[in-house]
C-alpha positions in Angstrom: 3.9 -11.1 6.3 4.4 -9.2 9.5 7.6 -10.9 10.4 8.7 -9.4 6.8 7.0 -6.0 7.9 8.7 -6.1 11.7 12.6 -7.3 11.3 13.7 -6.4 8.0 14.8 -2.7 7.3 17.5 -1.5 4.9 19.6 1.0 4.8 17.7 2.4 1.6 14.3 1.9 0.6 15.4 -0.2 -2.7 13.1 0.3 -5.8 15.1 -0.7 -8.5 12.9 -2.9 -10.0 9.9 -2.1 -12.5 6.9 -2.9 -10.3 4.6 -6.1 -11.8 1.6 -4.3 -10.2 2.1 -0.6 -11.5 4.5 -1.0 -14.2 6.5 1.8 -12.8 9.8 2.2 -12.7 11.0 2.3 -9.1 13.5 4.5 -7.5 15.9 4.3 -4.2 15.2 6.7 -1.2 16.7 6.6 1.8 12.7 7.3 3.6 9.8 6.1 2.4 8.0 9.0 2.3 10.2 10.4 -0.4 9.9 7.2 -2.3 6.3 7.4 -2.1 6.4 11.3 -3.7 8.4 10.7 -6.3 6.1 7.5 -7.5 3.5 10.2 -7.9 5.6 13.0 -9.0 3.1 13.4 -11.6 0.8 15.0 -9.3 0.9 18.9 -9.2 4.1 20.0 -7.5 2.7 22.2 -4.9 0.9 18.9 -3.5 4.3 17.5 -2.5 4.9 19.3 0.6 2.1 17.6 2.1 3.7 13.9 1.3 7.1 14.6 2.8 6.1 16.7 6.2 6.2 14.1 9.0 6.7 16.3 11.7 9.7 15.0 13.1 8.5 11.2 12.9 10.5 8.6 11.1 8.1 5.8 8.8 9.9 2.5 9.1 10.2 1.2 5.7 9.0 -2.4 5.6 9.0 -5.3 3.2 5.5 -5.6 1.8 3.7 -7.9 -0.5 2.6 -5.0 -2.5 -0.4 -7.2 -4.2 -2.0 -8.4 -1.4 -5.8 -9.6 -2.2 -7.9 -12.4 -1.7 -7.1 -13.8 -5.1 -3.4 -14.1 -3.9 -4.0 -15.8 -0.4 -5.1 -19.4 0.9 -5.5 -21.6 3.1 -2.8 -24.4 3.1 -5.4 -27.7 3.7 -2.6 -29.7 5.5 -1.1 -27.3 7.9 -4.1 -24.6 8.6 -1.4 -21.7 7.7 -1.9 -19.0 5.4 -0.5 -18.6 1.8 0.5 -15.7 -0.1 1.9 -15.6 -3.4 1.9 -13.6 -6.9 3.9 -10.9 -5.1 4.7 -7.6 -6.2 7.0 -6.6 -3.5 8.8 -3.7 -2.3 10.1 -1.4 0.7 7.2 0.9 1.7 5.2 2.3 4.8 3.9 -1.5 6.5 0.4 0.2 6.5 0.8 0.7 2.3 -0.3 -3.2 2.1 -3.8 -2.3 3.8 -4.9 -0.2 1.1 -5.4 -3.0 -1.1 -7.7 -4.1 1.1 -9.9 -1.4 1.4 -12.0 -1.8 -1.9 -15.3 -3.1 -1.1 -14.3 -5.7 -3.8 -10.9 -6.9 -2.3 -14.0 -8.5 0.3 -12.0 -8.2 3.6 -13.8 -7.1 6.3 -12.7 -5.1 9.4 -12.0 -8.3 11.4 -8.9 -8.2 9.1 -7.3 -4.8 9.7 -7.9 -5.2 13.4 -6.4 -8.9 13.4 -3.4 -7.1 11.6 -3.2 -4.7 14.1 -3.3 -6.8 16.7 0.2 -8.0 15.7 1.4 -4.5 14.1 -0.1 -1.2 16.1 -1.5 1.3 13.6 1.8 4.2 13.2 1.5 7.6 14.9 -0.5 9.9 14.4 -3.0 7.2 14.9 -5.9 9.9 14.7 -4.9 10.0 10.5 -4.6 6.5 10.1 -7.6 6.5 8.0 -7.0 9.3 5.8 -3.6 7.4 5.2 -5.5 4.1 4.8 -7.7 6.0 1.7 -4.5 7.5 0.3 -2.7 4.3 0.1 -6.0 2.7 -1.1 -6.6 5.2 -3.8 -2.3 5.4 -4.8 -3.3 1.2 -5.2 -6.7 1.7 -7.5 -5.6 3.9 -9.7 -2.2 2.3 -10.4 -3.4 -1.3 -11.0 -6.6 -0.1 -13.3 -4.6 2.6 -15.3 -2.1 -0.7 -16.2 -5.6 -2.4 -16.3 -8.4 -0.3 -17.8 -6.8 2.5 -19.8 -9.0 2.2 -22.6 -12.6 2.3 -20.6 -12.7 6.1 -19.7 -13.6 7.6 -16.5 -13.8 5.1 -14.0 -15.6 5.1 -10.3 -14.4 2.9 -7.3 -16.4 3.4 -4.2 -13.9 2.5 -0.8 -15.2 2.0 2.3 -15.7 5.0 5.0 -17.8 7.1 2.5 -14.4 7.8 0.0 -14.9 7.7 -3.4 -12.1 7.8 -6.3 -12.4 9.1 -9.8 -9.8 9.4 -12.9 
């Protein structure tokens, strides 16, 4: 996965596709973080500006998995080396794939972000990595359980760090 998210990066973030995880019909951006507003465009307007403003930095589209859980991931018994599969991929912001992760149900641990880290650094401004870890997180929750759950009502998922996401 972080070979993918480390030497691969187009000329367009490519969105083309209907996603299997969201069943939203992507779009083609040049930046990810215009990508990423228009997926939500849905959202009240004025909210916008505070998608697009990087101030002056550049996000790296990567390749990500896009539906990375525990329930898509082994062990390979011979070999030692992790599996992935069932993906959902697109181009996106590498640190987009670790809001899957953040549900206390998805069951991975901190030993797993900082073991990713270790191999990718956390982008700038590091001081709102977290904040951009619960957007992520929540932009993952609520797509998968509105294709998921839409006939339940208001649902609650509690995230790690104290955030808590309602619809």
């Amino acid at each position: 996965m972080t070979s993918l998210e480390t030497n691969i990066l187009p000329e367009k973030v490519s969105l083309d596709d209907v996603d299997s995880v969201t069943s939203m019909t992507q779009l083609s951006q040049s930046e990810w973080a215009t990508t990423f507003c228009l997926t939500i465009r849905h959202r009240d307007k004025s909210e916008e500006q505070y998608f697009v403003k990087t101030a002056g930095r550049t996000l790296k589209p990567s390749l990500v998995h896009g539906d990375l859980w525990y329930g898509n991931a082994s062990i390979d018994e011979g070999t030692g080396k992790g599996i992935v599969y069932d993906p959902a991929s697109f181009w996106a912001h590498n640190e987009y794939e670790l809001g899957n992760w953040r549900p206390k149900r998805n069951r991975f641990t901190q030993e797993y972000f900082d073991a990713y880290h270790s191999l990718i650094a956390k982008s700038d401004p590091i001081e709102d990595y977290d904040d951009r870890n619960a957007l992520y997180a929540m932009y993952v929750v609520q797509a998968v359980h509105r294709c998921l759950l839409t006939d339940l009502g208001v649902q609650k998922i509690q995230l790690t760090s104290g955030y808590t996401f309602s619809w």
